[in-house]
N, C-alpha and C positions, 0 to 999 in steps of 0.2 A: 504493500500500500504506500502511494506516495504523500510526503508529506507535506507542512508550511510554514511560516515561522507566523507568529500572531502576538499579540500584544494583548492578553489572556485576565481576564477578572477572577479571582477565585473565589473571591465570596463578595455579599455587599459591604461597601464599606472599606474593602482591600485595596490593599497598591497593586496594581498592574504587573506582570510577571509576562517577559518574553520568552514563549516556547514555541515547539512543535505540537502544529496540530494535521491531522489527517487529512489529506485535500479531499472535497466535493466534488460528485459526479452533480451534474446541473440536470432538474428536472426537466421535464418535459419543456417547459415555456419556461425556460431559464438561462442565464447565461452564467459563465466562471471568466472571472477578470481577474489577469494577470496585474495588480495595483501598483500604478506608479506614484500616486500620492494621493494623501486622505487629509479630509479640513476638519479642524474641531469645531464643536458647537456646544454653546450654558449647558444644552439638554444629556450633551454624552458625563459631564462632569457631576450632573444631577442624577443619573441614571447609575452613577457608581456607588454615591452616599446614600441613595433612597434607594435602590436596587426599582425603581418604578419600573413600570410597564418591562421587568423581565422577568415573568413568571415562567419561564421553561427552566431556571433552575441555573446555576453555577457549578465548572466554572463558567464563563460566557467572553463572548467579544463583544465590542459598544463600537461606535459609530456608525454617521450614513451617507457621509460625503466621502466619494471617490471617482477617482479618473485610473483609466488602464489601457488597459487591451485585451481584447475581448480571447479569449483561450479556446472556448470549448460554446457550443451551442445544444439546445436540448433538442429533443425529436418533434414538438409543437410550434414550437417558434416560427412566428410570421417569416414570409420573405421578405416584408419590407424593415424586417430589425435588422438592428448591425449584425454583422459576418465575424466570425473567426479572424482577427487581425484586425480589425477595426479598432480605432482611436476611439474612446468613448468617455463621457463621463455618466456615471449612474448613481442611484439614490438605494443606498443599501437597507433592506429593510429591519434592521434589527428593533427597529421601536414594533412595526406591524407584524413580527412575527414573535411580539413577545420577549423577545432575546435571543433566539436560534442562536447556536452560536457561527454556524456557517454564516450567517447574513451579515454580519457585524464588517464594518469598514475596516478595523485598524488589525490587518494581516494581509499578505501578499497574495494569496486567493482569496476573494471573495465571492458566492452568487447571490445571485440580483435577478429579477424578476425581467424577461429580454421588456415589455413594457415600462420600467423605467430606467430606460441606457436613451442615451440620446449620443447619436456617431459627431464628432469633433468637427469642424475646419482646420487646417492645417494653421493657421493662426491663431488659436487658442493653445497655449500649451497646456501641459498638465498640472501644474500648481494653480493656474487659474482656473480650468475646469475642473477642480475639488473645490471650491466655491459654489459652484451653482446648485447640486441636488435639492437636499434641505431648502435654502434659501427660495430656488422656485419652485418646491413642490406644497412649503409652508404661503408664499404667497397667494398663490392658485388656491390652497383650501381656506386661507384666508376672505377670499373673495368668492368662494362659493359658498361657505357660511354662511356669509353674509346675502345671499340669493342673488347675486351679482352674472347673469348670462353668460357662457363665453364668449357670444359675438355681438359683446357690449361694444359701441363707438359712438360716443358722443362729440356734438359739436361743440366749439368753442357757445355758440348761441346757446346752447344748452345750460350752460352756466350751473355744473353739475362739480362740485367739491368732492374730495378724499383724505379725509386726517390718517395720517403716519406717522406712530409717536414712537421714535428714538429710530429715527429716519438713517442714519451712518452706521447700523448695522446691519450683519449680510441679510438678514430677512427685511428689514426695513428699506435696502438699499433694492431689493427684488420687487418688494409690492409699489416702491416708488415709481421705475420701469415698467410692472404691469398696468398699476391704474392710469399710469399715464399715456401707455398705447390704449387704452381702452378710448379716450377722450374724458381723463374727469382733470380737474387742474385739481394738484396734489398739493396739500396744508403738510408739512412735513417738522417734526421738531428735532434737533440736532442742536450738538457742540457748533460755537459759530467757527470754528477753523474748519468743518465740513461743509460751510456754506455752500461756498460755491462748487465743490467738487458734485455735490446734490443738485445741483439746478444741473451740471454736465446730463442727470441722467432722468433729468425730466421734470423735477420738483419745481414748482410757481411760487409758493411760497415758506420762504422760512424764518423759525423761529428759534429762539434759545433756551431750552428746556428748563437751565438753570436760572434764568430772569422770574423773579419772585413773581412777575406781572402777567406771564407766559399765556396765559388760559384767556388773561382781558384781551391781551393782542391777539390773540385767535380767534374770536369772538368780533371784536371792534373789526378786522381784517376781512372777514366772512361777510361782515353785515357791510363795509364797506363796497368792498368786491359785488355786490349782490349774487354771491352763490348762494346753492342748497346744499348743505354741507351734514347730511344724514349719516353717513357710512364712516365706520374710524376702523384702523387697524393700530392693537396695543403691539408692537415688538419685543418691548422690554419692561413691562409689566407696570405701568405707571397708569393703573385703571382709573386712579380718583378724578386725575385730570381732563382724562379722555372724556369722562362721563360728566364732568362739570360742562365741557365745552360741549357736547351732543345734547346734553339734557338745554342748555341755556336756548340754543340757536334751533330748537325741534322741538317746542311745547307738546308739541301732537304724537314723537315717535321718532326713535331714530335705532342705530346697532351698532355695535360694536364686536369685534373679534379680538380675542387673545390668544398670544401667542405663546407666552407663559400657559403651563397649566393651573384653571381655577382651583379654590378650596373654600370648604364652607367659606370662611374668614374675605373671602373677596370681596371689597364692599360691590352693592347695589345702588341703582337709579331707579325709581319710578319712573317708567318712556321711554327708557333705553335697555333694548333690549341683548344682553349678553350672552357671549356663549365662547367656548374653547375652538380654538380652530382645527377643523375636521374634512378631513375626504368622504367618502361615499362608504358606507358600510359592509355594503355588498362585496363579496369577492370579485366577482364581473364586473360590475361596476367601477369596480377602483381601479381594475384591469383595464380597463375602455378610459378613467380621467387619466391616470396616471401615461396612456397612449399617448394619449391628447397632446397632457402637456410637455410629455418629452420629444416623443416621438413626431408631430406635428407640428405644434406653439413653437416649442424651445428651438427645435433645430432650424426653423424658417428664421427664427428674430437670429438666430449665430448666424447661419448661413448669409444674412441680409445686415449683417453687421447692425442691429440695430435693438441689439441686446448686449451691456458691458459685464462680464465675470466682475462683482465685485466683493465687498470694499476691496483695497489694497491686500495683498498676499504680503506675512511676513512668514517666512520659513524657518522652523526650529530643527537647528541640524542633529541628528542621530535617531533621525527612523525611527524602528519601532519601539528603539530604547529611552525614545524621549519622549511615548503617549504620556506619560504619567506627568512630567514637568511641563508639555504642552496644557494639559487638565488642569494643572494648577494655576501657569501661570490664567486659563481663559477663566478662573474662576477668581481670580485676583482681581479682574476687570480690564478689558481691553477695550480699545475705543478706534474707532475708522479703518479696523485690519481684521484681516482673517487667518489665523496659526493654522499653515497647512505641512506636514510632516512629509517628506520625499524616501519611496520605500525604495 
């Protein structure tokens, strides 16, 4: 049996151990990516101390950002999914399948469901294509939480708003880019040294999260602008504000999506309506958005350059011997960058 090296959880709670583990034969409708680099995300650092959504048990592998090359294809697999040799980045499913530990990003095989690989342009490299899974697969259920079409396109005449709150990180910098191909002009909050690098990727208007006033000028801004500014997306968990500003400017009703996971303790709005950001339930169904968005969405906006991999890529050198100090440093707090590990 051959094997792999993986950067291994042994229980919750533990430090990370790099061993061998058994490589995967890929199911039916699956692929085996040879990993050239994987991005950290709050959720994989969350998922070690809370052991959450890994109920198949320890030890396990964590992450779901990766980029490779595609190794081995299962016997289902579309003809229009990437091929064996194909540059790809994919969205590893270790949160949706519980914690499998095959599906986990941080080791040199992984599979992945061929529905979420989406094949590269030769100008993307691989540190930047471990940026995008998570970041657009959590935008995308972001926005269909929130009952948001996929072939939403509003006009400028439309005068139709989108709040993005903690707008410079990798999922706030993805749903910046999606609501703004959709046609909504995008209310965004960010550090101001990300000002402008935010408006590169679409955002109309910005604010400074840490300005005591933040919520007046979103508000004052909206009503001046005369948009409808119904729809918010939380990034980084900053719900009281999101719902000050929804509840004030929506007497009647508005929503919001979080990307943090809720807990009792979350506060609430009367009018605004909350919820955890979510895909589709259904196994086929998640099979068909997840097409969508990779397979379709993502690779048209890459291919037409008019989708940026972002925030900024910083790279923490030593593989899979530095998941554990990658973990920490993302849970120390990083700001306008994304820690991707090169395997």
């Amino acid at each position: 049996m051959s094997t792999h090296l993986a950067a291994v959880l042994p229980a919750k709670g533990s430090t990370i151990e790099v061993k061998d583990r058994p490589t995967p034969t890929p199911g039916p409708s699956e692929l085996l990516i040879n990993v050239k680099s994987v991005a950290v995300n709050p959720l994989d650092w969350k998922q070690q101390l809370s052991g959450f959504m890994l109920n198949q048990g320890f030890p396990t592998v964590l992450g779901s950002d990766v980029s490779g090359i595609v190794l081995a294809a299962g016997s289902a697999v579309p003809a229009d999914a990437p091929k064996p040799g194909t540059r790809v980045a994919a969205f590893a499913p270790c949160f949706f399948t519980q914690g499998a530990a095959d599906y986990g990003a941080f080791q040199t095989r992984v599979l992945v469901p061929a529905a979420n690989a989406v094949a590269l342009p030769e100008r993307v490299d691989f540190d930047e294509a471990s940026t995008l899974p998570m970041a657009v697969a959590t935008a995308w259920s972001g926005l269909y939480t929130l009952g948001v079409p996929r072939e939403t396109a509003f006009k400028h005449v439309d005068k139709q708003a989108f709040l993005v709150w903690g707008g410079a990180s990798s999922i706030g910098t993805a749903t910046i880019q999606l609501a703004s191909s959709m046609g909504f002009s995008v209310y965004a909050t960010a550090s101001e040294k990300h000002h402008d690098y935010l408006r590169t990727l679409g955002a109309k208007r910005l604010f400074d999260y840490r300005n005591g006033a933040v919520v007046e000028d979103i508000i004052r801004t909206a009503r001046e602008d005369d948009v409808t500014l119904q729809l918010g997306f939380d990034a980084v968990g900053a719900l009281e504000s999101c719902l000050q500003v929804l509840k004030k400017l929506n007497p009647r009703g508005a929503k919001l999506a979080s990307a943090p996971p809720l807990t009792p303790d979350s506060p609430q709005m009367e009018g605004v309506e909350l919820k955890f950001v979510s895909a589709p339930n259904d196994p086929d169904k998640l099979a068909d958005f997840f097409r969508f968005v990779f397979g379709v969405w993502l690779k048209k906006k890459l291919d037409a350059e008019e989708f940026i991999p972002s925030p900024k890529v910083k790279v923490i050198g030593g593989g899979l011997h530095s998941v554990q100090a990658a973990l920490n440093e993302s849970k120390a707090g990083v700001s306008g960058v994304k820690l991707v590990l090169q395997l």
